[in-house]
Structure formats: C-alpha cells, structure tokens
DRENSE-423786 format. One record per residue: residue number from 1; residue in one letter; x, y, z of N, C-alpha, C in turn. Coordinates in Angstrom, 1 decimal, padded with zeros to 4 digits. Each point is the difference from the previous one (the first is absolute). Example, Ala and Ser with C-alpha at 12.3 -4.5 7.8 and 13.67 -1.06 7.14 Angstrom:
BEGIN
n/res/n.east/n.north/n.up/ca.east/ca.north/ca.up/c.east/c.north/c.up
1/a/013.2/-005.7/007.8/-000.9/001.2/000.0/000.9/001.2/000.0
2/s/-000.4/001.1/-000.7/000.9/001.1/000.0/-000.8/001.1/000.8
//
This chain:
BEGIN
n/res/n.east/n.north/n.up/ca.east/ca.north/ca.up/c.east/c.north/c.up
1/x/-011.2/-035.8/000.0/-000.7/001.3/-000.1/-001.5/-000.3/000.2
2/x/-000.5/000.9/000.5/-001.4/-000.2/000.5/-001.0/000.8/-001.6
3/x/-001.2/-001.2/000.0/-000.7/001.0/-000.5/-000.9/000.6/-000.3
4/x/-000.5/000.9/-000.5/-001.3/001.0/000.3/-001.0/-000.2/000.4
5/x/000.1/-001.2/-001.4/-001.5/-000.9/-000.1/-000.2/-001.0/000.8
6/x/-001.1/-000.6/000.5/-000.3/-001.6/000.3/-000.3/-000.8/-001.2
7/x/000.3/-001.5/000.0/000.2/-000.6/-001.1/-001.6/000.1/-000.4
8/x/-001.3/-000.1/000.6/-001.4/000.5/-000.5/000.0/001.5/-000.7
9/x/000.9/001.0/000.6/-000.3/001.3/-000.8/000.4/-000.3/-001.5
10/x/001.4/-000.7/-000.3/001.1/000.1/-000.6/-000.9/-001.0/-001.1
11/x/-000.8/-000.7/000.3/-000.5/-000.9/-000.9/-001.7/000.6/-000.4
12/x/-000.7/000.7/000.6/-000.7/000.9/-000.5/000.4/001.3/-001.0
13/x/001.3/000.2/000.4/000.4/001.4/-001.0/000.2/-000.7/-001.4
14/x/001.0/-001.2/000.1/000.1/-000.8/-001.9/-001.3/-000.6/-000.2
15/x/-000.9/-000.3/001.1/-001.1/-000.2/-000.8/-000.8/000.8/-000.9
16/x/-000.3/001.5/000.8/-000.5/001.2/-000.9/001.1/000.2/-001.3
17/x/001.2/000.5/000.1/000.7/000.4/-000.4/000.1/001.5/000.0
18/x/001.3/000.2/-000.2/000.5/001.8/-000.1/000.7/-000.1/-001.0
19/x/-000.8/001.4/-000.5/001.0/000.7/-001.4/000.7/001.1/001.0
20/x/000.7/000.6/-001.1/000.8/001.5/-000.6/-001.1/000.8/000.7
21/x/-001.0/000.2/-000.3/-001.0/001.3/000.5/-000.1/-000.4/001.5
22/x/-000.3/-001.1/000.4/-000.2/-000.1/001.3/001.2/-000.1/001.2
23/x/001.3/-000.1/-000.9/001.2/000.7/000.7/000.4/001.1/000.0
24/x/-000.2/000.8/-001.0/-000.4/001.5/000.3/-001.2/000.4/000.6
25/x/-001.2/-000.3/000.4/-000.6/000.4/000.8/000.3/-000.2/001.5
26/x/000.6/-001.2/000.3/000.9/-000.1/001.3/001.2/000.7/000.3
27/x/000.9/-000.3/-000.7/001.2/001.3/-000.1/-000.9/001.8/000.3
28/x/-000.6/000.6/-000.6/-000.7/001.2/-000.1/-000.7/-000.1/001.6
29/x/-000.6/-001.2/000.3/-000.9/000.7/001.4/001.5/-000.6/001.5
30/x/001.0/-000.7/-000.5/000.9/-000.1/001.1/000.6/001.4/000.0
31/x/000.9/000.4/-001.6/000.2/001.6/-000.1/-000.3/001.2/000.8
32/x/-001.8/000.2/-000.1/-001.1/000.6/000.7/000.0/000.0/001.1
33/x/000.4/-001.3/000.5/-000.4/-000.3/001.8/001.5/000.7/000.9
34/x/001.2/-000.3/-000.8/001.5/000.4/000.4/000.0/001.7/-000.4
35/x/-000.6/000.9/-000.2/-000.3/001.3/-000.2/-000.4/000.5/001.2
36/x/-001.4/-000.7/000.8/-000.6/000.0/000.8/000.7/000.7/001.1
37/x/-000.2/000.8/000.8/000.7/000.7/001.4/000.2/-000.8/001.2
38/x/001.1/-000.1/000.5/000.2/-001.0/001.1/-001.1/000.6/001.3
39/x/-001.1/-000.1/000.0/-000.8/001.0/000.9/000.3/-000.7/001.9
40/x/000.7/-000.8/-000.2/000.4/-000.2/001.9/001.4/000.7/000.3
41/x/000.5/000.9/-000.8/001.7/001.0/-000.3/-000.4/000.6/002.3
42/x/-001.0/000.7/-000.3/-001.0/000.9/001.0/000.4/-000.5/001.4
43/x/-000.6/-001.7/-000.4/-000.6/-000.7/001.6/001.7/-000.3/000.4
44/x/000.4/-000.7/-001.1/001.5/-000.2/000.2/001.2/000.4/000.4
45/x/-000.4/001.9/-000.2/001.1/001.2/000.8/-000.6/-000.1/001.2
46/x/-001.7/000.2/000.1/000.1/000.1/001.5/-000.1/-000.9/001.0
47/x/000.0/-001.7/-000.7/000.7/-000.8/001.4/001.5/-000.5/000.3
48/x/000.8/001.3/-000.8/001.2/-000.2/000.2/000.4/001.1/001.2
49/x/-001.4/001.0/000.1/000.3/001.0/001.7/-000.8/-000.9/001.1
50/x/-000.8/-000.9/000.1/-000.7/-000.3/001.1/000.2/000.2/001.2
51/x/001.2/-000.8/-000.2/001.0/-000.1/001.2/001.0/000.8/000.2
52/x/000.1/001.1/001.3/001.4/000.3/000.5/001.3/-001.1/-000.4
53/x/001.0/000.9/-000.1/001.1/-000.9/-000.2/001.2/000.6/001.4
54/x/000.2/-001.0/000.9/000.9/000.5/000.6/001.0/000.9/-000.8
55/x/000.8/000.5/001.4/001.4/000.5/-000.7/001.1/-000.1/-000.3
56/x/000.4/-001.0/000.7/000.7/-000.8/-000.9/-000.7/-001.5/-000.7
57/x/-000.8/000.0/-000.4/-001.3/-000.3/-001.3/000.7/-000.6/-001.8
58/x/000.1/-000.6/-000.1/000.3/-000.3/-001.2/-000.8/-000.3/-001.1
59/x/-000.8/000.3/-001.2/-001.0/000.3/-000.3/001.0/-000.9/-001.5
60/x/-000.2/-001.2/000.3/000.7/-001.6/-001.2/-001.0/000.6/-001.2
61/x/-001.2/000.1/000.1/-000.5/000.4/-001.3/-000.4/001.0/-000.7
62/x/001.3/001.4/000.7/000.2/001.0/-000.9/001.4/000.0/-000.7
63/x/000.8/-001.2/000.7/001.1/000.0/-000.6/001.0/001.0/000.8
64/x/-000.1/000.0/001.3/000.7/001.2/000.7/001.6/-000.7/000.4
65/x/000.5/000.7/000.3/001.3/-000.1/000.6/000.3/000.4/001.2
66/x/000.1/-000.6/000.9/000.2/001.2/001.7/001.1/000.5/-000.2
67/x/001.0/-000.8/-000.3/001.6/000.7/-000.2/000.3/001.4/-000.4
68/x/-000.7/-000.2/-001.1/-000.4/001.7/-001.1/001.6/-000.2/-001.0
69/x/000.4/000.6/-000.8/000.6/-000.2/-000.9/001.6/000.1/001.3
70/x/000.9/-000.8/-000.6/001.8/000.1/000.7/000.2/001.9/-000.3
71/x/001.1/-000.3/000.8/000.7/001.5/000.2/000.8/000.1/-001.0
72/x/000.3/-000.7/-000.9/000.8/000.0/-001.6/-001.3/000.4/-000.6
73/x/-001.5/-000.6/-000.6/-000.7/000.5/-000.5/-000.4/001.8/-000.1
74/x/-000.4/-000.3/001.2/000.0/001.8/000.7/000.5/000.5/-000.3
75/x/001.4/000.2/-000.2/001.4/001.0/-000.4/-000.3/000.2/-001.3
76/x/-000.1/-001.5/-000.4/-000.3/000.0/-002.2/-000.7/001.1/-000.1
77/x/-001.9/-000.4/001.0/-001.1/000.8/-000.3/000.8/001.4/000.0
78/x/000.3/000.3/001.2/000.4/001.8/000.0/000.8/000.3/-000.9
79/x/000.8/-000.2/-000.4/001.2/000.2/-000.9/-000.6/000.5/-001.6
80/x/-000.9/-001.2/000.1/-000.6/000.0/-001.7/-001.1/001.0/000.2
81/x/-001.1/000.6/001.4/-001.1/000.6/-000.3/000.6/001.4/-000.3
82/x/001.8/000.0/000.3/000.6/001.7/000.0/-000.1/000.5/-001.2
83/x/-000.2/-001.1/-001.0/000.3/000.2/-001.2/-001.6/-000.5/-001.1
84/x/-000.4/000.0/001.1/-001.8/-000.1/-001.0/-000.5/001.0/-001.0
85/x/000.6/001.2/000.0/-000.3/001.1/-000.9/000.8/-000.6/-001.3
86/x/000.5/-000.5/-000.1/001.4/-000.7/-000.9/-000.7/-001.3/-000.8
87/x/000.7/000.0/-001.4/-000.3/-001.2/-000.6/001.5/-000.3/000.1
88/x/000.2/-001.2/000.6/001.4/-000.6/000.3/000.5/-001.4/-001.0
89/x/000.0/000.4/-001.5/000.0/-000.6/-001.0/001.3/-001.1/-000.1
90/x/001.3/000.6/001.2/000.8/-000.8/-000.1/-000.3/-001.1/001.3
91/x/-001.0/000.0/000.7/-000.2/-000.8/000.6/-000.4/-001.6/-000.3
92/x/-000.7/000.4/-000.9/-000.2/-001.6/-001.1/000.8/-000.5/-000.1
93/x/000.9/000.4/-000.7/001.4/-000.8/-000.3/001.1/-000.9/001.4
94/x/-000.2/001.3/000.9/000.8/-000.5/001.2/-001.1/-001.3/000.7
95/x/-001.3/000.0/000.0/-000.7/-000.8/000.4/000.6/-001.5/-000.9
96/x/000.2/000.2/-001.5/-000.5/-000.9/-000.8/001.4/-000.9/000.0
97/x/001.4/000.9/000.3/001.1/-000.4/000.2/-000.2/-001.3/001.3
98/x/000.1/000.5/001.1/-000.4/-000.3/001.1/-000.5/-001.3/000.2
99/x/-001.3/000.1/-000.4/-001.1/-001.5/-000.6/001.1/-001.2/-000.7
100/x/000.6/000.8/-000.9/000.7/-001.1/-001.0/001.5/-000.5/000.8
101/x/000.3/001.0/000.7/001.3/-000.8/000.6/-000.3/-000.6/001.5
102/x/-001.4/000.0/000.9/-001.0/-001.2/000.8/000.2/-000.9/-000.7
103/x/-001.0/000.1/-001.3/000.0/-001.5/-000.5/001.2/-000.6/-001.1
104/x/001.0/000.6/-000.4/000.9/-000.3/-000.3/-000.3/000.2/-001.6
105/x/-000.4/000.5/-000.3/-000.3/000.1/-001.9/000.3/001.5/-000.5
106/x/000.2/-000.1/-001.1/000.8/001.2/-000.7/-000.9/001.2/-000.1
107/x/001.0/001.3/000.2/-000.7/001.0/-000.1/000.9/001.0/-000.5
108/x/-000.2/000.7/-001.2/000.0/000.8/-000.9/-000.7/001.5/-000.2
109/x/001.2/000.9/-000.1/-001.2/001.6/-000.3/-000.5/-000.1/-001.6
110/x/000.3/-001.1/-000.6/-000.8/-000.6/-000.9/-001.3/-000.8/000.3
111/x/-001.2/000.6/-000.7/-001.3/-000.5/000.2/-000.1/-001.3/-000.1
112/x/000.7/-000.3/-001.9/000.0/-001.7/-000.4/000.8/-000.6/000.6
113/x/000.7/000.5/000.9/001.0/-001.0/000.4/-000.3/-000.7/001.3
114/x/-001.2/000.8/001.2/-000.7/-000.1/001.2/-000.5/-001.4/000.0
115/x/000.4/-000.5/001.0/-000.8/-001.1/000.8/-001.2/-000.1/000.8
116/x/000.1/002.1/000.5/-000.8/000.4/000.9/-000.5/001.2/-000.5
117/x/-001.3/000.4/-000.3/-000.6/000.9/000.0/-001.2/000.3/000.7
118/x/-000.2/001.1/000.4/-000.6/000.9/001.1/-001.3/001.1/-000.4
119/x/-001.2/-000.3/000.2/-001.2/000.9/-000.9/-000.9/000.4/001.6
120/x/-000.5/000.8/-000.1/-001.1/000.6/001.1/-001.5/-001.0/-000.2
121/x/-000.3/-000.2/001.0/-001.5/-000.1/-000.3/000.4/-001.9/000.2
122/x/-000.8/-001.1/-000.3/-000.1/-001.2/-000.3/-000.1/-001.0/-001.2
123/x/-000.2/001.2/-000.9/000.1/-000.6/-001.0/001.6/000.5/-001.3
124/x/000.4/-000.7/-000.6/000.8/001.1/-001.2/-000.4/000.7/-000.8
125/x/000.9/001.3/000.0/-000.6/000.8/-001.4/-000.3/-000.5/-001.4
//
C-alpha cells in the first residue's frame, strides 16, 4: 500500500505533533471541501455532444445497447405497462417464488420462513 506521506512529511508531522483538536480541524475542512459542488458536472455534459455519432454509433460511455432490449423483454414491458394503473401486490410474491426456485433456496408465503425477500428502491425497509 502506497502512502500519502513522504518519509520527510511523515517525519515532520511526529515531529510537531497532532492532537484531538487538530484532527478535528482536518476532518471539519475535508467534510467542507466534499460539500463543495462538482462545478465541471456543465463542461462534462457538453463534451459528451462534441462529436456527431454515426448511426449505427455506439456511444460505450453512455452505456448503450444497439440491440435494445430481446423480444421477451418487450412483451414483459407491454404486458406489465397494461396494468400500470394497478398495484400488482401479488406480483412480489410470484417474483420472489421465481428467484428462489433459480437459485434453488426455500420459499414460503411465510415471511420468517423466506430465503428471498423483495423491497422497492435499494435499500430495505
């Protein structure tokens, strides 16, 4: 592991010495600096247009796909947007079933019993 200091920094810092106050005053202005606005967000969208992209153009660092989603995805997409007005509460479960018999682990319409459970968002409730 590489590190921060050079062996002259590293031997000037134990020579002064640091307390408690002077690691909180470091911690407080690193804090401060990571608040700060990424202010190049601007320059960074617009030299991702510079360049024309052909048409058949692949654009590796938007993360594109030329393919575009399989003709099984598609079907999914339409199938499920018919029912977008809908909270489709038993779909959890069919999802959660599903997952568990892929990977081979138990699944239960008991909560404690699940191997696999299923929440919106990235994080758990």
């Amino acid at each position: 592991m590489a590190l921060a200091l050079s062996t002259e920094q590293q031997e000037d810092l134990l020579r002064r010495g640091y307390s408690r106050r002077t690691f909180g005053r470091i911690a407080t202005l690193l804090t401060a600096g990571a608040t700060l606005p990424f202010y190049n967000e601007h320059a960074l969208a617009q030299m991702s247009r510079l360049q024309p992209v052909p048409e058949d153009g692949v654009k590796i660092n938007a993360n594109e796909n030329p393919l575009g989603p399989c003709p099984t995805a598609i079907d999914a997409i339409y199938n499920v947007a018919k029912k977008g007005g809908r909270y489709m509460f038993e779909a959890t479960d069919t999802f959660s079933e599903t997952m568990a018999n892929s990977l081979g682990v138990k699944f239960s319409p008991d909560v404690k019993e699940n191997y696999i459970q299923v929440f919106p968002g990235s994080s758990a409730p």
